[in-house]
N, C-alpha and C positions, 0 to 999 in steps of 0.2 A: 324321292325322285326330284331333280331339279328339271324345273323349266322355264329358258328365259333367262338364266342368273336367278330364279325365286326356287325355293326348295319346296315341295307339295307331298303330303302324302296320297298314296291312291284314292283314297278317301276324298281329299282336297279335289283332284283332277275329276273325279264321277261329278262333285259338285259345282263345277265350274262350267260342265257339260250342261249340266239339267237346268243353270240360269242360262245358259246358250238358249235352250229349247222353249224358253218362254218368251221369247225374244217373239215381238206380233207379224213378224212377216215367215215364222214356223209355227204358228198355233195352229194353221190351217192342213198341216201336213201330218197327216196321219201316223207315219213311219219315220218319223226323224229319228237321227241318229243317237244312239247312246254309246258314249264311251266305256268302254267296261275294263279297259286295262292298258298302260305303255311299259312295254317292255323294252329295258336299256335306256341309253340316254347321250347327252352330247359327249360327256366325258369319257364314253365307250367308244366311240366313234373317232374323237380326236387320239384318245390313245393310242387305239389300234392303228391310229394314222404315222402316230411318231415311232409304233414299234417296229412296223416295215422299215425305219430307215435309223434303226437302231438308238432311239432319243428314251428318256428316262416319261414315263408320265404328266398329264401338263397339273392337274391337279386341280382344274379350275373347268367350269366349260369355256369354248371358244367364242370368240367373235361371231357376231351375226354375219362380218365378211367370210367368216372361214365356212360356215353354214352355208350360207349362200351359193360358195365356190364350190365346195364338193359337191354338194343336191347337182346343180348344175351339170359338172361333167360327171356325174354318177361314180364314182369311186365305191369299190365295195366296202368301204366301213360301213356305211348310209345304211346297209341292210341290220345293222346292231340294233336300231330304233325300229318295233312291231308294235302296230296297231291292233288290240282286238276291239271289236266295237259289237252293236246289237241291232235290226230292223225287226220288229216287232209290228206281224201281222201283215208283211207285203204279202203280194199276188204270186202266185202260184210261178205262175211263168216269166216272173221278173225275176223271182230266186234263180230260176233254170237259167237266166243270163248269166247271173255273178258264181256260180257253180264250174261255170267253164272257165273261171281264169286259175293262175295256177297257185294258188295257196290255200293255209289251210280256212274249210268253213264247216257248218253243219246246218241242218233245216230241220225244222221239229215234220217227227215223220206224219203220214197220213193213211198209215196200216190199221183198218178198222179195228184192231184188238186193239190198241193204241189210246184211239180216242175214239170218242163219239159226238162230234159238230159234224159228218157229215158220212156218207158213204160211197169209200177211195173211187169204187168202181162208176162213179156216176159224176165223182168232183167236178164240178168246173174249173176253166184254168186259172180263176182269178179267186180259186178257195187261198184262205188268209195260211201262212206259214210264218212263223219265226226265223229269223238268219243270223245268223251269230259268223263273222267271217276272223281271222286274223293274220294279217299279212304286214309283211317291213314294207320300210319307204321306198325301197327300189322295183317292188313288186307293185305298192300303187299306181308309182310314176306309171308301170307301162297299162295295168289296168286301169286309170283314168283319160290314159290318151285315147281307148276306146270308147270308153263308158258318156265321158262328156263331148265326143261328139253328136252333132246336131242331127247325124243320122242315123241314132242310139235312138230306138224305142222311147217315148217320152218319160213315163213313167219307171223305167229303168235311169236314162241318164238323171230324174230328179232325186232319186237316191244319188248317185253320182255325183250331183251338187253339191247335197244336204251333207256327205261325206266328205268335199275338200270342202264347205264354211266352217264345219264342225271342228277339223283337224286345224282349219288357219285359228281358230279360237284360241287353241291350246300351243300349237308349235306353228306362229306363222311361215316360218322360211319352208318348214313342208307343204303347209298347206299349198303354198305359192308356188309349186314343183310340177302339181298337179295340172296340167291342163288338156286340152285337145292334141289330136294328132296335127292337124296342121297347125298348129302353135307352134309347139314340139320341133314338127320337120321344116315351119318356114313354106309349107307349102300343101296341097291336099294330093293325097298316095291312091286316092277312092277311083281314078277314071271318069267313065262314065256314071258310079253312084255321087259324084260332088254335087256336096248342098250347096258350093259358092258361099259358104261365112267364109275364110279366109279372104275371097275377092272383096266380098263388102266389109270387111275388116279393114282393110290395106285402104278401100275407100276411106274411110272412116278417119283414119289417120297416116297421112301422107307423110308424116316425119319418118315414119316406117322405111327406109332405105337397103341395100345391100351391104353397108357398112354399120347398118343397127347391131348390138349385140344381143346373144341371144338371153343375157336376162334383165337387156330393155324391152324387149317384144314379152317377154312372160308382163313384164310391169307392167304395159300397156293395156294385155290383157286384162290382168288381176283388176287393174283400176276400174275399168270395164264391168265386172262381175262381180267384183263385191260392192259397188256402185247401185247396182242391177237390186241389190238385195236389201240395200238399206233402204233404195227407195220402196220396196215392197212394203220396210216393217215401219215407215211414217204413218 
């Protein structure tokens, strides 16, 4: 598998995750992310890009520019790269969030033949489950424009987090794909549920114009949040 321009075996990629996860501003999180598998790659995605317009294979992966452009306007090659990944041990009722988006996932069951930590008919909602999800990058994008907004469940959107640091680790131009709905729309879609982060966003940085491009305003963001994160692991 290459990533980056670097060639990795799967093997490589799980290892690259588990020095993610020792990283001191994730030691404190119980359910950090584990990568468990990527599926496809850039040169799948560029391919299929030159085969709609009848071009021979590029043979190489593409530019960070070319990455950046497609993620952006969502082109459907972008769906060739899948994430499977692992949360291990969230809450009951956080799984029941990421259950409803639409790709494939699984949750270790809680059928008292099954196991025995607990009896199903009495569980509480924050009994521990396993979540195994995996889904392409086009499916993220729109499942994280929910997930990490700020009027996400908290402990739902901080899987959400843990999931685009995780992924910026390994494929940053995805990672950076990833973010809120008002990010995304340039504005909040919620009515009357708006948290107001986009208003004190736009406070925050006045360079923010009607002529900004839309992956100036993700930049701005990113810088922002993975900012947010290094200061945690000083």
């Amino acid at each position: 598998m290459e990533l980056n321009g670097i060639k990795y075996s799967s093997k490589e990629v799980i290892q690259k995750c588990e020095e993610l996860s020792k990283k001191s501003w994730r030691k404190n999180m119980a359910n950090k992310t584990q990568i468990l598998k990527i599926l496809g790659d850039w040169q799948d995605v560029v391919d299929d890009c030159r085969a709609t317009v009848s071009k021979p294979p590029l043979g190489k992966e593409p530019s960070t520019k070319f990455k950046r452009s497609i993620l952006i306007s969502e082109h459907s090659p972008i769906r060739d790269i899948i994430f499977r990944w692992k949360w291990s041990g969230i809450k009951s009722w956080v799984a029941t969030h990421w259950v409803r988006h639409h790709w494939e996932c699984r949750v270790s069951t809680q059928r008292n033949d099954r196991q025995n930590k607990y009896d199903r008919n009495k569980a509480p909602q924050d009994a521990p489950v396993d979540f195994v999800g995996q889904a392409n990058t086009q499916s993220l994008i729109d499942t994280e424009r929910k997930r990490l907004c700020t009027m996400a469940a908290k402990e739902t959107r901080e899987q959400a987090e843990d999931l685009k640091y995780t992924i910026h680790d390994i494929q940053p131009e995805i990672g950076d794909v990833l973010v809120p709905n008002c990010i995304y729309r340039g504005g909040c879609p919620e009515g009357e549920n708006n948290c107001h982060f986009y208003e004190k966003f736009l406070k925050r940085h006045p360079e923010i114009t009607s002529f900004t491009t839309l992956q100036e305003r993700y930049d701005i963001y990113n810088k922002e949040f993975y900012e947010k994160y290094s200061h945690n692991g000083e």
